[in-house]
C-alpha angles and dihedrals in degrees: 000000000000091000092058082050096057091047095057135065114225104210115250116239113222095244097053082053087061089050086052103042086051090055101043090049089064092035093047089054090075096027099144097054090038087055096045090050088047088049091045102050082042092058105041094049085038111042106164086058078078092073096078087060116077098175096059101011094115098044111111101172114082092214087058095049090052091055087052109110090193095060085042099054086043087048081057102049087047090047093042089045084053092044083056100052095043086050088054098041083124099049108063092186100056083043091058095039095047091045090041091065088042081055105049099030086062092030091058112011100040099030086223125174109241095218089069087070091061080045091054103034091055090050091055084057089051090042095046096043086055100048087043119029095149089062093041102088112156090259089061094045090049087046084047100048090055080051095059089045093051088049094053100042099056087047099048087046083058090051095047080047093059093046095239116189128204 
């Protein structure tokens, strides 16, 4: 049953994108230290997610991995791509296109496994619960967990457009 869940995309009411959007504008203003923690808590519980990074794939202490610049630069490019999509949360078409080249740049630049997207969409909720337990009611957790589908399920279509293999 969880893994129908994760193929397909629940539409978001609009109410549960306002909850969103009010979350993420809080979350966004300290997006650099939220997607290093993200990127932190994903590779430490995955850490084979850390191969596809050349620059911190042999780091094993988290300290070391928050003083990378490297992780920190690539913390901003995930956090700016999710801005964009919560930005957009009205506008389908710019959600698909902007997670479509998430998709294929990772799909066929990066060789990246798409299952480490579910892995690392469901590490930013337990990240953002924690940072913000006062805003994660379980409204907001139900609108965010559509999120993360909606995310995973435009980046795995990429992937299926592309005619990754595994």
């Amino acid at each position: 049953m969880e893994i129908e869940r994760w193929e397909r995309s629940e539409d978001i009411s609009d109410a549960e994108k306002k909850v969103i959007q009010e979350i993420w504008s809080r979350v966004y203003a300290n997006c650099e230290d939220v997607g290093v923690s993200i990127l932190i808590r994903f590779f430490v519980n995955f850490p084979s997610a850390k191969q596809y990074f050349s620059q911190f794939k042999h780091m094993e202490d988290p300290l070391e991995m928050e003083r990378s610049l490297q992780l920190r630069k690539h913390a901003r490019r995930v956090m700016g791509a999710i801005n964009t999509v919560v930005e957009n949360l009205n506008d389908s078409e710019k959600v698909s296109s902007v997670l479509a080249l998430v998709g294929k740049a990772h799909a066929l630049k990066h060789k990246v496994e798409p299952i480490y997207f579910k892995k690392l969409t469901g590490v930013m909720l337990e990240v953002i619960a924690e940072e913000y337990p006062n805003d994660f009611t379980p409204e907001a957790h139900g609108a965010w967990t559509k999120m993360k589908t909606l995310i995973y399920t435009h980046v795995t279509a990429a992937y299926k457009e592309v005619g990754w293999a595994q």
